[in-house]
N, C-alpha and C positions, 0 to 999 in steps of 0.2 A: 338822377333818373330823368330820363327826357319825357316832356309834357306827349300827354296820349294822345293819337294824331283825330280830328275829327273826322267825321263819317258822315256819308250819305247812304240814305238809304234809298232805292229804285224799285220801282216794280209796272209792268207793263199789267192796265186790265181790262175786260171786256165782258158787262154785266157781272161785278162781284160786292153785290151790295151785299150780299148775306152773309159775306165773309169779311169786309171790308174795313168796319171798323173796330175788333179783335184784332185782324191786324196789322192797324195804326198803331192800337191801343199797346202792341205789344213791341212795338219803335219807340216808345219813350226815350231810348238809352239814346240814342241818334240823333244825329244834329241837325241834320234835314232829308226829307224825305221829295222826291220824284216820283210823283205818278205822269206814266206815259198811256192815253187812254184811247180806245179806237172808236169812239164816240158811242158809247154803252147807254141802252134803252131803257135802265134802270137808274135806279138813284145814286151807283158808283160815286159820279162827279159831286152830287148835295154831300155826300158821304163826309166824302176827301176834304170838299171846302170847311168841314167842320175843326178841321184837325189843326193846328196855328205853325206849325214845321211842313205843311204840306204845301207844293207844287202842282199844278195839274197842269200837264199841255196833252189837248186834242191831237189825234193823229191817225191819219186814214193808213188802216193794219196795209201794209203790203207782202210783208213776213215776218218771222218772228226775231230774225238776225239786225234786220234795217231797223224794228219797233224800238229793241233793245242797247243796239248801237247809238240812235237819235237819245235814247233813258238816259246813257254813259255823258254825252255832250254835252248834257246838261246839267251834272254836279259839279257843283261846287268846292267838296273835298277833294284828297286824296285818296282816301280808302271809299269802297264802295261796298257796299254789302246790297245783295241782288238774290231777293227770294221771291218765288210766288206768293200769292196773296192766300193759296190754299195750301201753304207751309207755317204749321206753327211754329212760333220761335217761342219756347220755354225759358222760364227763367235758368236754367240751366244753360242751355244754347248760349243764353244772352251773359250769364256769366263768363264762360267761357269763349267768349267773340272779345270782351271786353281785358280778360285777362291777355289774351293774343298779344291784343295790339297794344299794351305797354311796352313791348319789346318785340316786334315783328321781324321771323327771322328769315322770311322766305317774302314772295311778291302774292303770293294768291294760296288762297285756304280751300279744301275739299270738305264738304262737309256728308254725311250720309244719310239717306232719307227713308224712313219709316214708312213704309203706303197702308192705306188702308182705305179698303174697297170693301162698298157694303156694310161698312160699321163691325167688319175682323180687320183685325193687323195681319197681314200678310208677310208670310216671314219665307216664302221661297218664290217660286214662280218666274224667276229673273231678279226679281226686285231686292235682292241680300246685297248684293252690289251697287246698289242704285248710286252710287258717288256725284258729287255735283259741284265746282266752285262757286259758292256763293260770299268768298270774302274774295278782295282781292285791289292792287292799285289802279288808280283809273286809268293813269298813261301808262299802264305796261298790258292792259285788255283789252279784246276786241272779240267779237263776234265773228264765225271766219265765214260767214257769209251764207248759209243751208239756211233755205225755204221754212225746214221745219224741222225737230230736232236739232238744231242749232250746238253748239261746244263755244266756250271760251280758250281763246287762244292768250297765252302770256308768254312774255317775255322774262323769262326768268324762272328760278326755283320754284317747289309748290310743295305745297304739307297735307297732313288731314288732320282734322279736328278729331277728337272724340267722342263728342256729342251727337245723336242721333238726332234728326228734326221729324217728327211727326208730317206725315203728308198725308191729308184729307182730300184728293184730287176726284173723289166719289158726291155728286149732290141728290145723283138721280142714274135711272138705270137710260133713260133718256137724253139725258145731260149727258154723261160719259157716251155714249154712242154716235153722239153729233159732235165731239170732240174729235173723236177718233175721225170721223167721217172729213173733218176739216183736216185734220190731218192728212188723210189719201189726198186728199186734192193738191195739197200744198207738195206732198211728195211725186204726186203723179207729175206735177210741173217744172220740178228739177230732173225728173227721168228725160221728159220731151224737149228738157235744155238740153240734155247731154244726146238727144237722138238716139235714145233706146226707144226701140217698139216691143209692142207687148206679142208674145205669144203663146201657145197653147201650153208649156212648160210655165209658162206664171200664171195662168190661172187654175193650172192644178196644182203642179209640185209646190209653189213658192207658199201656197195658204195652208198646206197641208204637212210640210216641215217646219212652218211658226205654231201652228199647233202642239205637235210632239214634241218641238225641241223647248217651250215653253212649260208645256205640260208634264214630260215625262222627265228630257234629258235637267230641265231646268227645277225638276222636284216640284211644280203644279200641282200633282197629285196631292200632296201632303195638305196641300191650304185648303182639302176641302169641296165643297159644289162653288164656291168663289174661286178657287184655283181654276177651273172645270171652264166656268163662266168666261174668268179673263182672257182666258187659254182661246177660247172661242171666239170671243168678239174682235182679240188683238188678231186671229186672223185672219176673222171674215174684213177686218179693218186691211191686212194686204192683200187680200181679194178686190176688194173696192181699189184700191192703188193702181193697179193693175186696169181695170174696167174704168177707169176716169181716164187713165192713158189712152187707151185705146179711141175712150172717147174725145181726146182732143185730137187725136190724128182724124178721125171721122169730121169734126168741125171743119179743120186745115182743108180737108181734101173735099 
């Protein structure tokens, strides 16, 4: 049997001290950990420096693809394992990462992610599909370059795990809204790369078909006044996409 290949473990972060050292705590299995951090006004960095496999390098966010690319260049292994900080990895999870890579038979793992928003597990609303590569080798991945929503591109085969990960991506109804809100901006700036202007069809139809198609065609309805909620925010969130566009052609001009 061939010896199990070492891992790194990566995560870009920005103010997650309240999640931060759970998890560290839950990289144990990991050979070394990378934190890429966008200089967080919280105690993130004291956090990290507590942990004896921990990395930290400072780095001014430019997007989420550059953060995470600069994360990759700086492991040490071959395998890479790349989850947010507000993704639990269960002992389960971590079983099953570990059984993997005794014999890996493909270059990058998909793994599925459980949200929960508001402290319900939400089990429709887009989010059944949520798929994500968070195993994968370091020289065959890359970021393919998007602002924000970002994808892993690899070279080569890919799998999925069967392990679900738990996703607490909820701290605050505040917090999630300035999330999203970072988001439009960072979207509105790949639109006015590509020189799309916004017009009167995006700020009606484009907010008002993520609504339905969230909430109704996407089974929102089912999760509830949290279905209801996301269903809303995620579209007043391409509302604002739209109106930061517009607002950087008003700058320009």
């Amino acid at each position: 049997m061939e010896k199990q290949p070492k891992i790194t473990a990566l995560a870009i972060t920005l103010n997650e001290a309240e999640v931060l050292s759970a998890f560290l705590k839950s990289l144990d299995f990991v050979d070394e950990i990378i934190i890429v951090d966008s200089f967080s006004e919280d105690e993130t960095v004291a956090i990290a420096g507590q942990f004896e496999k921990v990395t930290v390098y400072q780095r001014v966010f430019d997007n989420f693809s550059a953060q995470k690319n600069f994360a990759i260049s700086k492991a040490s292994n071959d395998w890479i394992l790349f989850f947010d900080p507000d993704e639990e990895i269960t002992a389960e999870v971590k079983a099953e990462i570990l059984a993997t890579l005794e014999a890996p038979k493909v270059v990058a793992y998909y793994i599925r992610r459980q949200l929960f928003f508001m402290g319900k597990k939400i089990k429709y609303s887009g989010f059944q599909t949520d798929w994500v590569i968070r195993l994968f080798r370091k020289d065959l991945g890359q970021y393919n370059g998007n602002l924000v929503h970002e994808t892993l591109e690899v070279q080569g085969q890919t799998a999925r795990l069967k392990t679900r990960v738990p996703h607490h991506t909820y701290k605050s109804f505040d917090d999630y809204t300035a999330k999203l809100h970072r988001y439009s901006l960072l979207q509105a700036q790949m639109l006015y790369e590509k020189k799309k202007k916004p017009n009167l069809f995006h700020f009606l139809f484009r907010p008002c078909y993520r609504f339905w198609h969230q909430y109704l065609l996407r089974l929102g309805v089912l999760d509830g006044k949290e279905g209801f909620i996301l269903a809303y925010i995620n579209a007043f969130s391409v509302f604002k996409r739209y109106v930061n566009l517009w607002l950087l052609y008003r700058k320009i001009n």
